[in-house]
C-alpha positions as CSV (number, residue, x, y, z in Angstrom):
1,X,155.7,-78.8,11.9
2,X,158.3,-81.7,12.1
3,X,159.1,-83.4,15.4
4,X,162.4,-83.7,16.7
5,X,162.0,-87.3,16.2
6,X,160.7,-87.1,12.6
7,X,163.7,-84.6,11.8
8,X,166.2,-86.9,13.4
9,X,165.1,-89.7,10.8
10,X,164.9,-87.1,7.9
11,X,168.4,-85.7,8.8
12,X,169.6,-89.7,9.4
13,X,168.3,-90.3,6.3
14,X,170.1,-87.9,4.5
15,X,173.2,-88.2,6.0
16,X,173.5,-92.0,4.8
17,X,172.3,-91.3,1.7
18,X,174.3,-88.3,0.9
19,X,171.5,-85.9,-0.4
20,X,169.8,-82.5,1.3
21,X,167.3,-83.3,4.2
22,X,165.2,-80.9,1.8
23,X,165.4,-83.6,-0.8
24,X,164.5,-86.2,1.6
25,X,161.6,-84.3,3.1
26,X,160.6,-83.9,-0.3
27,X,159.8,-87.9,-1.0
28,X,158.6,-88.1,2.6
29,X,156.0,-85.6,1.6
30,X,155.4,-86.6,-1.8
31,X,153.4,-89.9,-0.9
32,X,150.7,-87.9,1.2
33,X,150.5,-85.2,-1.8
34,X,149.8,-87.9,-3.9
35,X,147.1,-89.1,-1.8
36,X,145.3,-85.7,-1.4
37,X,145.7,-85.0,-4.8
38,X,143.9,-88.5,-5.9
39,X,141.0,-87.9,-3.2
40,X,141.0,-84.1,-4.4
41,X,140.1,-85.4,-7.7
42,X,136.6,-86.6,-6.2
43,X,133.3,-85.8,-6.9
44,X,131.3,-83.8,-3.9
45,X,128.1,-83.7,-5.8
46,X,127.7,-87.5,-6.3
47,X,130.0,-87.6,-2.8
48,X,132.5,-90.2,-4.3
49,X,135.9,-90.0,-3.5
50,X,138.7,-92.8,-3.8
51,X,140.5,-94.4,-1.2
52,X,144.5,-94.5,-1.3
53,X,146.0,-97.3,-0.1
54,X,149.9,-96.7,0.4
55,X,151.3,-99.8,1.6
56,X,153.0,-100.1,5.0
57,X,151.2,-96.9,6.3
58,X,147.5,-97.4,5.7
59,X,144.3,-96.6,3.5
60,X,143.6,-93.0,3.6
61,X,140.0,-91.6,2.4
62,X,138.0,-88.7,2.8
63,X,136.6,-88.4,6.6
64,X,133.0,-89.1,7.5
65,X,132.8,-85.4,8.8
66,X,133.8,-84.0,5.3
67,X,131.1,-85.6,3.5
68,X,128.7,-84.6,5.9
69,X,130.3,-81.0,5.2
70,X,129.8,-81.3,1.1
71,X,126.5,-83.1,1.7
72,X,125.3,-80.0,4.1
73,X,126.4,-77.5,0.8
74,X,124.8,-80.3,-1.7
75,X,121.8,-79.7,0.2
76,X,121.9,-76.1,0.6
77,X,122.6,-75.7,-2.7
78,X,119.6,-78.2,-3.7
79,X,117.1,-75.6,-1.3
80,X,118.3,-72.6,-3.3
81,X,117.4,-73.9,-6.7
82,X,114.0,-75.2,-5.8
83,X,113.4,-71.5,-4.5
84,X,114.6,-69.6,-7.6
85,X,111.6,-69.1,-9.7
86,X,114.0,-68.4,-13.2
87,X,113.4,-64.3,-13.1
88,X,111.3,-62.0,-11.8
């Protein structure tokens, strides 16, 4: 959900530039897409995922609690294989 503030500059933005505040919201949203999508792309078994940098708003990457949460499946997942014995 879009502030009143954030629509303002979307609608502003669209205005001056003479295009649909869909087509501005659009590009607005295209940068963090981009972003997920690259950090998306990492591995959760060998828990490496890439940074994005995107200049003028910061370096986005994968948070410390969401590793933990793939590392807590890696290791689940590591406990069920040693416990299956191939057939019974």
């Amino acid at each position: 959900m879009r502030t009143k503030r954030t629509k303002g500059y979307i609608d502003e933005t669209a205005k001056e530039f003479k295009i649909r505040s869909s087509q501005v919201q659009q590009v607005a949203d295209s940068m963090f897409r981009f972003a997920a999508e690259i950090m998306s792309e990492g591995d959760r078994k060998l828990m490496d995922f890439a940074d994005v940098r995107i200049m003028g708003w910061g370096v986005f990457r994968v948070k410390e609690g969401r590793r933990k949460h793939f590392q807590r499946i890696n290791d689940g997942e590591k406990t069920r294989n040693k416990g299956d014995d191939g057939g019974s």
